[in-house]
GUVEX-413133 format. One line per 4 residues: number of its first residue (from 1); their letters; for each residue x, y, z of C-alpha. Coordinates in nm, 2 decimals, padded with zeros to 4 digits, m for minus. Each point is the difference from the previous one (the first is absolute). Example, Ala and Ser with C-alpha at 12.3 -4.5 7.8 and 13.67 -1.06 7.14 Angstrom:
2
1	as	01.23,m00.45,00.78  00.14,00.34,m00.07 $
//
This chain:
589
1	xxxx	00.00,00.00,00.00  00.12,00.31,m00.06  00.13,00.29,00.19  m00.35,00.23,00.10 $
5	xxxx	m00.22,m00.31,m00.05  m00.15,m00.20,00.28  m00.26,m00.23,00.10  m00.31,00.08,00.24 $
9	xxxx	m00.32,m00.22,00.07  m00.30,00.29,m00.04  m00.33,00.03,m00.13  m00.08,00.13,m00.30 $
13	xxxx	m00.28,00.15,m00.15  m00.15,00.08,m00.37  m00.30,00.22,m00.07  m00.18,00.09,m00.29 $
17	xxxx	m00.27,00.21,m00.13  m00.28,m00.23,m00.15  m00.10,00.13,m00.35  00.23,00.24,m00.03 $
21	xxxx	m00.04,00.04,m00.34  m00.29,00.00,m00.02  m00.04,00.33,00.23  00.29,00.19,m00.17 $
25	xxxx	m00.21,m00.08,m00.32  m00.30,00.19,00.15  00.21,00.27,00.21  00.32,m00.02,00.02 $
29	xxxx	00.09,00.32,00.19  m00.32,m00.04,00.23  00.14,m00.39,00.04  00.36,00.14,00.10 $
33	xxxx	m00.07,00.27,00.24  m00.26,m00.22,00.18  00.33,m00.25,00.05  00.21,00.26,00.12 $
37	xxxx	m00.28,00.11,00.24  00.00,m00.39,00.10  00.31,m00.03,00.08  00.09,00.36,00.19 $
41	xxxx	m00.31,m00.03,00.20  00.00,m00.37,00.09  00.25,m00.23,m00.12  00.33,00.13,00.00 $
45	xxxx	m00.05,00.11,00.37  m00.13,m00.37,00.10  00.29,m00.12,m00.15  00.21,00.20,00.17 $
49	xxxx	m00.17,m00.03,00.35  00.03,m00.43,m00.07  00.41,00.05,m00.04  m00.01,m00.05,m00.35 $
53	xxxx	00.17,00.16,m00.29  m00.08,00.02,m00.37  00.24,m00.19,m00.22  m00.14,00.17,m00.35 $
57	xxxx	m00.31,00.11,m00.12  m00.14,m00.09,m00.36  m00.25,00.18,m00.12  m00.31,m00.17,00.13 $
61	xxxx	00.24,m00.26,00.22  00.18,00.02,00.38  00.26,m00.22,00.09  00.09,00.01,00.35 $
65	xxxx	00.19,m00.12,00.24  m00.09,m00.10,00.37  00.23,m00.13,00.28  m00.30,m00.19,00.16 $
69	xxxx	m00.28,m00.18,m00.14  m00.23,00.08,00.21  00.06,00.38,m00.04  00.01,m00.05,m00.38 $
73	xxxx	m00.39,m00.19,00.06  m00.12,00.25,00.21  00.06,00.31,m00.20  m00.11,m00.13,m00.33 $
77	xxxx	m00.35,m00.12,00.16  00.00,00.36,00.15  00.03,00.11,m00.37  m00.25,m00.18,m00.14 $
81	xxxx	m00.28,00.09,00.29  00.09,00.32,m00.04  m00.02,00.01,m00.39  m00.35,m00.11,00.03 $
85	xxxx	m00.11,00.22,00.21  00.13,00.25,m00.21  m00.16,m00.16,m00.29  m00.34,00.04,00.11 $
89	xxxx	m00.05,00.33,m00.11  00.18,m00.07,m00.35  m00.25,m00.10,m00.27  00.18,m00.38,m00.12 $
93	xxxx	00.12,00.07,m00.32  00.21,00.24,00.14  00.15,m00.17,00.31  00.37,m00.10,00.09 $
97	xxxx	m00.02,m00.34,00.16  00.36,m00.21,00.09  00.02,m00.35,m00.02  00.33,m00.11,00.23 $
101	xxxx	00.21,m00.28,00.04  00.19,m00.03,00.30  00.30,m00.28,00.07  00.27,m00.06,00.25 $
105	xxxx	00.35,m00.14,m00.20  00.37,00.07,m00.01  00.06,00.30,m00.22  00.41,00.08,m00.16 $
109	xxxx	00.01,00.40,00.10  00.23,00.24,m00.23  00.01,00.33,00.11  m00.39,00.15,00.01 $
113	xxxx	m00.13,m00.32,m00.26  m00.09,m00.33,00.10  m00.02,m00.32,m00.20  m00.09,m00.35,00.03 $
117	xxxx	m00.25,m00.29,m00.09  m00.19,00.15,00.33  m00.07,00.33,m00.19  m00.14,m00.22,m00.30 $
121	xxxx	m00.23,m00.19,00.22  m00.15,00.29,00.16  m00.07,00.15,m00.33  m00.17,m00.34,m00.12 $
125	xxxx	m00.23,00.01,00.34  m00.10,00.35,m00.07  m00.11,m00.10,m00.34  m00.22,m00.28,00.13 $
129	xxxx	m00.13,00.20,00.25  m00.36,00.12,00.00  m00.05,00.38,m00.04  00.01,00.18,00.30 $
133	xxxx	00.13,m00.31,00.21  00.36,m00.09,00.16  00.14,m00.32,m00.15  00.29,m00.20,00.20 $
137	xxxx	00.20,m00.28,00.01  00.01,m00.32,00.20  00.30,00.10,00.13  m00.08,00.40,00.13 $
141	xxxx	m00.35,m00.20,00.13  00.18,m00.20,00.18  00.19,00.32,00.16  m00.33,00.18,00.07 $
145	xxxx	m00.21,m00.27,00.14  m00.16,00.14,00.35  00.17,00.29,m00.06  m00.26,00.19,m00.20 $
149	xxxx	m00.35,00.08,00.07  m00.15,m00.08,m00.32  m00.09,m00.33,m00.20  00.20,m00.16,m00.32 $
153	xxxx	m00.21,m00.23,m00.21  00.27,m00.28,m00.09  m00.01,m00.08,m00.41  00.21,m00.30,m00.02 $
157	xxxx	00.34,m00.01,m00.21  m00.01,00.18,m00.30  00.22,m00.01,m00.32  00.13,00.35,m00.03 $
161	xxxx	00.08,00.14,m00.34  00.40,m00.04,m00.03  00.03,m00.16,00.36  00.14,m00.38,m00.05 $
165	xxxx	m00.14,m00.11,00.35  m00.42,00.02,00.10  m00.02,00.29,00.26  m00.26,m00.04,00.27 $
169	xxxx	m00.22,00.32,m00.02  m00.22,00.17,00.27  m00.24,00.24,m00.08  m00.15,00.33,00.22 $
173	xxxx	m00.24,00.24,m00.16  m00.22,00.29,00.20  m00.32,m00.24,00.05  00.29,m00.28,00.18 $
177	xxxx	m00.04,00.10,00.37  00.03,m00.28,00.13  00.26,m00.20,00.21  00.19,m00.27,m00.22 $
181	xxxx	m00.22,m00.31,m00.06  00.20,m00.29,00.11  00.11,m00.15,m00.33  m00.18,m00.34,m00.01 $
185	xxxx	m00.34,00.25,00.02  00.14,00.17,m00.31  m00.19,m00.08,m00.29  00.28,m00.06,m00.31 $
189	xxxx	m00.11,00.09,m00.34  00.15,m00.13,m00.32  00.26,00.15,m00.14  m00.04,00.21,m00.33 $
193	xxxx	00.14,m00.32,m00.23  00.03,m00.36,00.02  00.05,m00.13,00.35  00.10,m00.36,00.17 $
197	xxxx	00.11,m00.18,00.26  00.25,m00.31,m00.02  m00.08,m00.21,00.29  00.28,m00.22,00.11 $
201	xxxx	m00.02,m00.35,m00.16  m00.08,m00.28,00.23  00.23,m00.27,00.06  m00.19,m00.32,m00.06 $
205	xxxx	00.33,m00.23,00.06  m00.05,m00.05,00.32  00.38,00.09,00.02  00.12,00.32,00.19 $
209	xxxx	00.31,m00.03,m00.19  m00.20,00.12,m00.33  m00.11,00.30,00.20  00.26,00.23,m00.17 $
213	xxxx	m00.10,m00.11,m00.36  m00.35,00.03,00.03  00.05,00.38,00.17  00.29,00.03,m00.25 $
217	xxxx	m00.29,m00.05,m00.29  m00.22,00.27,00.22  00.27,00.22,00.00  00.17,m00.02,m00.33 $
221	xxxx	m00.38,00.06,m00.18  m00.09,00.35,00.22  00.35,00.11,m00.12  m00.05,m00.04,m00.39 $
225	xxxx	m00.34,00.09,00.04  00.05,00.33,00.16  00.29,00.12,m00.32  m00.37,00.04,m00.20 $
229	xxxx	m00.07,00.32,00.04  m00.39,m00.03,m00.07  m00.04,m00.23,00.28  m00.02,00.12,00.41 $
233	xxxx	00.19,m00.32,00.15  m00.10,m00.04,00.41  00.34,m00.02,00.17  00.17,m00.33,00.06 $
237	xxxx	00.04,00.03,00.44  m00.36,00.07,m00.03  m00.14,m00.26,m00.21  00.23,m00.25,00.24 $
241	xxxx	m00.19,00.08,00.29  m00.29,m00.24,m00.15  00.24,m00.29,m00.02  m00.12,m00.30,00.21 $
245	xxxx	m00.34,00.13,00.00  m00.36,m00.11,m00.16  m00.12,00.28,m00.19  m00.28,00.12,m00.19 $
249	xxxx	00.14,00.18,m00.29  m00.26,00.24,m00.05  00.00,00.07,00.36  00.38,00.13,m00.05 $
253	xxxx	m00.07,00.16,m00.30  m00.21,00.18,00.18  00.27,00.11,00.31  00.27,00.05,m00.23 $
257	xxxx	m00.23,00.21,m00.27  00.14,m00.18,m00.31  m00.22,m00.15,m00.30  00.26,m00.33,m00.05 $
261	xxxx	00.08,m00.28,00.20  00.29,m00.20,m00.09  00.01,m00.36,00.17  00.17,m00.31,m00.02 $
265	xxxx	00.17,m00.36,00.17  00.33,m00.15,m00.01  m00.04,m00.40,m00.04  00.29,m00.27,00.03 $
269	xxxx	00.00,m00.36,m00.02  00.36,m00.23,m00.06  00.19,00.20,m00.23  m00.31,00.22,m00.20 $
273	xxxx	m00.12,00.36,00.13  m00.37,00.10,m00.13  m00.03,00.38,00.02  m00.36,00.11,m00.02 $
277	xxxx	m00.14,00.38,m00.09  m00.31,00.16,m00.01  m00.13,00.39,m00.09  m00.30,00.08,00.16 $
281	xxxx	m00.24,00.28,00.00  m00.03,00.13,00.35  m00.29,00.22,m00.08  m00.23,m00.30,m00.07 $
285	xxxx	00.21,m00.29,00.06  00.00,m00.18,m00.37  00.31,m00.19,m00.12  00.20,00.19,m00.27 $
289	xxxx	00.25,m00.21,m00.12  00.17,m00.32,00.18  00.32,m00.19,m00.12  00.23,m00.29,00.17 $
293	xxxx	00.37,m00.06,m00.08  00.19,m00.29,00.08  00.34,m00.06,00.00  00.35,m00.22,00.22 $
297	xxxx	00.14,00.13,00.37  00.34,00.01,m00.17  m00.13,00.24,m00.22  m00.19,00.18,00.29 $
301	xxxx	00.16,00.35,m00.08  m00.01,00.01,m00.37  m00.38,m00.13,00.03  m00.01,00.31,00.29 $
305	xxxx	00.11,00.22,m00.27  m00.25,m00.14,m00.29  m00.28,00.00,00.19  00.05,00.34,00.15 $
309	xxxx	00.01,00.10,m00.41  m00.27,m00.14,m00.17  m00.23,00.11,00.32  00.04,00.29,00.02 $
313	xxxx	00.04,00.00,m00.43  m00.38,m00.13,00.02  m00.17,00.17,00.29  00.05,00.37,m00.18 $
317	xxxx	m00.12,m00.05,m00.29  m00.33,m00.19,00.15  m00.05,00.33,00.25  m00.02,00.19,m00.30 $
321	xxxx	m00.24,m00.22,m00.17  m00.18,m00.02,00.35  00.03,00.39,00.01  m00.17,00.02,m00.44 $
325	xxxx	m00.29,m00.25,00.14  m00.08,00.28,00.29  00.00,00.27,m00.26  m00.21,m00.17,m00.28 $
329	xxxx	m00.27,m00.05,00.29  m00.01,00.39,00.01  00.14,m00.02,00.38  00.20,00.30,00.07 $
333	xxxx	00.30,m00.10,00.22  00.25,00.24,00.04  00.06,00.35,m00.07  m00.14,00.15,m00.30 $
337	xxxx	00.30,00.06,m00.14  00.11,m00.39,00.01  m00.37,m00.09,m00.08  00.02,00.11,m00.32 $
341	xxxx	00.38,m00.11,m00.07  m00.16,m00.38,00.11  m00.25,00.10,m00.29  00.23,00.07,m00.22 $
345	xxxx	00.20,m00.28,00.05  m00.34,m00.18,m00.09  00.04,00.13,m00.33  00.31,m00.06,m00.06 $
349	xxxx	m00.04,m00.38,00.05  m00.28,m00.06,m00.19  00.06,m00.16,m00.31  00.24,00.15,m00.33 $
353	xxxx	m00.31,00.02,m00.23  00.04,00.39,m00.10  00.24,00.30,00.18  m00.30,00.15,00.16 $
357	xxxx	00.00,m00.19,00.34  00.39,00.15,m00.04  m00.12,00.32,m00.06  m00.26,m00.03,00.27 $
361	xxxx	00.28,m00.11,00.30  00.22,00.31,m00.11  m00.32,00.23,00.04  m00.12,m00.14,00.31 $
365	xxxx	00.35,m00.05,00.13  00.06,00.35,m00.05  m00.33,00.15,00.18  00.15,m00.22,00.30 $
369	xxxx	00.33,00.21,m00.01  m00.22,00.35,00.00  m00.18,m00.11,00.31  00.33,m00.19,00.16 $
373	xxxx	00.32,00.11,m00.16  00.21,m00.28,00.19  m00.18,m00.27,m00.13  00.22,m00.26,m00.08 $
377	xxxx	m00.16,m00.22,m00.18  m00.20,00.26,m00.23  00.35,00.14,m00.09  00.08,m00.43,m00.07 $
381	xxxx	m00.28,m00.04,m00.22  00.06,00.31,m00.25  00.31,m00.15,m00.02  m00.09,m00.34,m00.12 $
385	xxxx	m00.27,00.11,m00.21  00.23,00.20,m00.20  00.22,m00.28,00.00  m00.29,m00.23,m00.12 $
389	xxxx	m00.13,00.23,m00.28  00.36,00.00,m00.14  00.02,m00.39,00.06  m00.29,m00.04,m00.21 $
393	xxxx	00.05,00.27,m00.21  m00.35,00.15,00.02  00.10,00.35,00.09  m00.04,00.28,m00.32 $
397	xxxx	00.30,00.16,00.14  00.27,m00.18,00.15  00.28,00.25,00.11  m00.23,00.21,00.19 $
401	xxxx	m00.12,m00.33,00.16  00.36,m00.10,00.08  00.06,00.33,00.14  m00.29,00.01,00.21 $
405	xxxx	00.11,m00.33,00.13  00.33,00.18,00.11  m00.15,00.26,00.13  m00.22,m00.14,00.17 $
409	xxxx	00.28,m00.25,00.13  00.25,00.24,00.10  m00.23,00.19,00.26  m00.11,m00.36,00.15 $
413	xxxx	00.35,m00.06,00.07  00.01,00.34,00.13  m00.32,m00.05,00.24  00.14,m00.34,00.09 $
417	xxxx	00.34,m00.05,m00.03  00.01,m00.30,00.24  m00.29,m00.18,m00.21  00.11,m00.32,m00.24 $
421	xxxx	m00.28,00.04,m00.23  00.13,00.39,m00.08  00.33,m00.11,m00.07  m00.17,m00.29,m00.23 $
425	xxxx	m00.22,00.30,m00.21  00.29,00.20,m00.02  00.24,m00.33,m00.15  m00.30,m00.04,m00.26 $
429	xxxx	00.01,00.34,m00.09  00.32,m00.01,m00.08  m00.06,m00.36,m00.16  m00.20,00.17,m00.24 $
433	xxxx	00.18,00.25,m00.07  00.29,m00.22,m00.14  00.22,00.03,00.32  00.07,m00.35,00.10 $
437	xxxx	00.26,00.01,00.20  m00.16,00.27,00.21  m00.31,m00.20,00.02  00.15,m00.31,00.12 $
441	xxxx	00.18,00.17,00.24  m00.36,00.15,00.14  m00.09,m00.35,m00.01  00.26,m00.11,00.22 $
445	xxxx	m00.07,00.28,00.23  m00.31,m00.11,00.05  00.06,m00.37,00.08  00.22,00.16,00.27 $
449	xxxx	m00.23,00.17,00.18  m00.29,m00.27,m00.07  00.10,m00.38,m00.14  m00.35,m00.14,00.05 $
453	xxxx	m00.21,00.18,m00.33  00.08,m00.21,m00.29  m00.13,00.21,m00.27  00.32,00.21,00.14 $
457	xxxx	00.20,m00.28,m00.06  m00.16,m00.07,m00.36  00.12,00.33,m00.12  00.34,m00.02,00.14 $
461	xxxx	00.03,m00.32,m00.23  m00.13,00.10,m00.27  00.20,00.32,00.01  00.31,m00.24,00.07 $
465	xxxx	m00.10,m00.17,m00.37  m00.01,00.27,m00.21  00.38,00.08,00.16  00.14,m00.35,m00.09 $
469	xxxx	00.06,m00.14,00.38  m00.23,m00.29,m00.09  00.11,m00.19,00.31  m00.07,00.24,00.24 $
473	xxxx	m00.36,00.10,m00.15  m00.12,m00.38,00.03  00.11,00.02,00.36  m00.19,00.27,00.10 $
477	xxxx	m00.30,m00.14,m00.23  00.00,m00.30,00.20  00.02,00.17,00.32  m00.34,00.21,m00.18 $
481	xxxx	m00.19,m00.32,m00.06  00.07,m00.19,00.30  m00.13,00.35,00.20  m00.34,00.02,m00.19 $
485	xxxx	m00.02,m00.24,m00.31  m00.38,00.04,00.00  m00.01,00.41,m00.06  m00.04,00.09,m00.35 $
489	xxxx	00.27,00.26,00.12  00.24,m00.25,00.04  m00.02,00.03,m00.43  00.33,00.19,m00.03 $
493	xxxx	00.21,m00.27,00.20  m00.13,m00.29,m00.27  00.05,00.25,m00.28  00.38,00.01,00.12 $
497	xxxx	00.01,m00.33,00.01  m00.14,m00.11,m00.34  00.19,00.28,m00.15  00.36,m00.18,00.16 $
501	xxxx	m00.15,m00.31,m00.14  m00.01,00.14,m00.32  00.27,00.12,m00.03  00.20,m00.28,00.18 $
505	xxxx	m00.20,m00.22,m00.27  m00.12,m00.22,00.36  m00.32,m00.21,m00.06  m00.19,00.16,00.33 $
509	xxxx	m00.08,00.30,m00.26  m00.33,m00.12,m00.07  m00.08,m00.07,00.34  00.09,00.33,00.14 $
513	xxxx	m00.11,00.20,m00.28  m00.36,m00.17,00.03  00.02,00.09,00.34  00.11,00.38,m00.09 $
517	xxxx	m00.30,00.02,m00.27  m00.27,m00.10,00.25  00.12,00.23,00.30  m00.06,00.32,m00.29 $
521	xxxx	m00.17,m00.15,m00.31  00.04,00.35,m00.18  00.35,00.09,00.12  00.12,00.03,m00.40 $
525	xxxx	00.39,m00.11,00.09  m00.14,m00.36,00.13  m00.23,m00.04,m00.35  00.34,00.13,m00.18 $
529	xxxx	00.22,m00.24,00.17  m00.20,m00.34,m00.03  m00.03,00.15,m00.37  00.39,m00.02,m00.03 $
533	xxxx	00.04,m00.35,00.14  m00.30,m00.12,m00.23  00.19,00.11,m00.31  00.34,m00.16,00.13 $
537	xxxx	m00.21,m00.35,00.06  m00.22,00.04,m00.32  m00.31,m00.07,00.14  m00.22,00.23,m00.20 $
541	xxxx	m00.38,m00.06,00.23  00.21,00.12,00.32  00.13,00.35,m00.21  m00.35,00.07,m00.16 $
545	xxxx	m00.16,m00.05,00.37  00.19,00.25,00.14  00.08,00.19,m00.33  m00.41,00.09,m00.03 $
549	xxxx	m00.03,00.06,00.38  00.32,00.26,00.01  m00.15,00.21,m00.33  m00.31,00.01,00.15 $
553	xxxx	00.13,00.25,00.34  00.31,00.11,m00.17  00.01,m00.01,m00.36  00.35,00.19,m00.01 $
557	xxxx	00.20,m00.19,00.22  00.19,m00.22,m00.19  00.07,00.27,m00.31  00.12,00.22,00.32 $
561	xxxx	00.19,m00.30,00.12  00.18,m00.08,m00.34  00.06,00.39,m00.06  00.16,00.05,00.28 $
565	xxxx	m00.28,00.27,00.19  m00.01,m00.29,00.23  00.32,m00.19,00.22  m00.09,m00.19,00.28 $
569	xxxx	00.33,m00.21,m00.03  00.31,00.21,00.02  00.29,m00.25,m00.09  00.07,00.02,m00.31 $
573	xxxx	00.02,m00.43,m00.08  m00.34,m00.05,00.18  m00.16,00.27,m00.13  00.10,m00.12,m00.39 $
577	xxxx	m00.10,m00.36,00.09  m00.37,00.12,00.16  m00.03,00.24,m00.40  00.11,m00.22,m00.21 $
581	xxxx	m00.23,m00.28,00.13  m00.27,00.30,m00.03  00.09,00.03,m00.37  m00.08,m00.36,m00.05 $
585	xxxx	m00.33,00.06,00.11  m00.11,00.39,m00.13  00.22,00.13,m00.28  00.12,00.32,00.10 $
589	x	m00.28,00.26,m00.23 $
//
């Protein structure tokens, strides 16, 4: 650390104006000198008669700095009584109302400035707070309990924008006068996205010594599952103090305020281990999706490792579905916001006839980001409709789709720079854009930060293809498949694979290329591809099949292909084996 830098435990504070825009928009000089008058006549003196200073101001923001919690809790619920009594005689469109997050962490000091994750987290509580309320963390709750005449209402752990571990989050607003409920009365909703519980798997063995592997499986899966970012993932210590016990899974749905329950046994007999798993609704108790794997106690840790995989592989992809079924009912679940992301993700799965259930995700996805603009997965689904239009080739213009794909990649990376799926956008931007090595490198990022989505995986080997390393792009195929072989997104990873086969003139082509062609019937590089290898093999019924389907959604392809427009193979040898087998089929025009 350097000279004039130091360390300090302190609480910290972040306040902001709600719609300020909004009332600079109507009357901005009206809007300014009422938050001057604010602040001379009430809150820079409470600050002040709390012990605590103002770090910086930013336009319609505080950030502050208090050496005790409790001081630091006390002042800003002052504040906020005192703003609405002041309030009262303001007609609403024209009122200044805080909302204010409050948390207790070690801050790095330089000079006047402070810095820190602490400072990040307090600005992430004060965006979830309500308007006009005080929201804290677990940890400045813990600091205040009896300490403070007025009641917190506890939330649960939330996933904070940009904060890589949940934050428990109490909440205070003017009609909270009460004393703190004790937290098994405290009523938990669910979170604003996907939420579950992974119980700890029961050890069936009747052998103590299996304990480990059976909590090893418990732990292992609430790990993986909590790097997707779209999923609010109860905490392992607290989902262990269920072990050992009979349970009624809705029952602890209930206490822990989560939608998902996540359950399974441990089973050993001689030399075999049976591992059971099963997703279950814990809104209505139905069975979601169930699967067993077997494998040898000398393999226990590689089949620790599998199993942790394809589990966690399967179980996200069936909340989603789980998630579309709600949504097609016309039950509103979460948010607005995320409501209508849900329904465009509805659209976006239904099947590739015409562009406009494309068209329609974008549109609805869009009206999602004007109510919410951090919603992650409306920024996720412009992205991969773009991408799909330009797939498919049923966009009138595609440069301005490719750049709104970048675009619209670039600021989801920028809203979530921690998220896998934004880094996965931004490599297919840059995949269609020609930049492969970029891409794959985008790719690999993403596996990093989450190894479990095999569509991820997919891309990364097909983007490994079209640079030559054949060997490492059936690798990470495999590892695609084995996640999630039944996911028609799992297409890209069996694309990879039939194009090494091709290429590698390996008799699996047909298989994986079959397999590639019924994940995305109208994907025109699959049609093009089984095209090739029909020439090489001269089996004229298996080219005109494919031949008739491919002019019928994308007429141009091949002439684009054969021109050169088109190179989805960038080594030179491969990419004159894949045309001339083309030539044998369409004469160039």
């Amino acid at each position: 650390m350097s000279e004039g830098t130091q360390r300090r435990l302190a609480a910290i504070v972040a306040a902001d104006v709600v719609g300020y825009s909004r009332l600079m928009g109507v009357d901005e000089a009206g809007t300014l000198a009422a938050l001057r008058n604010h602040r001379a006549e009430l809150i820079d003196g409470k600050i002040a008669e709390h012990g605590g200073r103002i770090v910086k101001t930013m336009g319609d923001g505080l950030l502050l700095e208090f050496p005790s919690v409790v001081d630091a809790t006390q002042c800003v619920i002052d504040v906020q009584v005192a703003m609405a009594k002041r309030n009262e005689a303001v007609d609403e469109d024209k009122r200044i109302v805080f909302r204010i997050g409050v948390h207790l962490g070690d801050l790095v000091v330089e000079g006047d400035d402070i810095f820190g994750d602490g400072i990040n987290v307090a600005a992430r509580l004060e965006a979830f707070c309500e308007a006009g309320g005080v929201a804290i963390s677990g940890t400045a709750h813990e600091n205040i309990a009896g300490r403070i005449e007025v009641g917190f209402i506890g939330t649960g752990d939330q996933q904070l924008k940009n904060i890589t571990r949940p934050v428990r989050v109490w909440q205070w607003t003017p009609t909270t006068n009460t004393i703190d409920p004790a937290p098994a009365e405290t009523a938990l909703k669910l979170p604003d996205k996907p939420s579950i519980v992974v119980l700890p798997f029961d050890n069936m063995s009747g052998d103590e010594e299996q304990e480990y592997f059976s909590d090893g499986i418990t732990e292992d899966i609430t790990t993986e599952l909590s790097r997707f970012a779209d999923l609010f993932v109860i905490a392992r210590n607290t989902a262990f103090t269920f072990k050992g016990q009979s349970h009624n899974v809705q029952d602890i749905a209930s206490e822990l305020g989560v939608h998902y329950v996540l359950e399974g046994s441990v089973r050993k007999a001689g030399n075999r281990v049976r591992i059971t798993a099963q997703l279950i609704d814990g809104q209505n108790g139905n069975h979601l999706w169930a699967e067993r794997y077997d494998g040898r106690i000398e393999e226990i840790f590689d089949l620790q490792d599998e199993v942790t995989r394809q589990v966690v592989g399967t179980t996200v992809p069936h909340i989603t579905a789980a998630e579309l079924a709600h949504i097609r009912q016309g039950d509103q679940i979460y948010d607005a916001a995320y409501d209508l992301a849900l329904r465009a993700q509805d659209d976006f799965d239904r099947p590739l006839k015409k562009s406009a259930s494309l068209y329609a995700a974008k549109a609805k996805s869009y009206e999602a980001l004007n109510l919410n603009e951090r919603c992650h997965r409306a920024h996720y689904l412009i992205c991969m409709s773009c991408w799909r239009l330009l797939l498919s080739q049923l966009t009138d213009d595609p440069e301005q789709t490719r750049s709104e794909l970048r675009k619209t990649a670039e600021a989801y990376v920028s809203l979530a720079p921690n998220s896998h799926r934004s880094h996965f956008c931004n490599g297919i931007a840059k995949f269609e854009a020609g930049r492969n090595e970029a891409a794959a490198q985008d790719f690999k990022h993403s596996v990093e930060l989450n190894p479990n989505d095999a569509m991820v995986h997919g891309m990364l080997a097909y983007a490994e293809v079209r640079l030559g390393n054949l060997t490492e792009a059936k690798k990470t195929a495999e590892i695609a498949v084995r996640l999630n072989p039944k996911d028609r997104w799992t297409g890209p990873a069996y694309l990879a694979l039939a194009q090494a086969a091709f290429v590698e003139d390996d008799h699996q082509f047909r298989y994986w290329a079959d397999k590639a062609i019924k994940a995305q019937p109208d994907a025109p590089i699959r049609r093009a591809l089984m095209i090739a290898y029909a020439a090489e093999i001269g089996d004229r019924a298996l080219l005109d099949e494919h031949l008739q389907h491919l002019t019928a959604i994308a007429p141009r392809f091949i002439p684009r292909l054969l021109s050169g427009d088109l190179d989805p193979i960038k080594i030179p040898e491969y990419r004159e084996k894949f045309l001339r087998a083309l030539r044998k089929a369409v004469p160039p025009e």
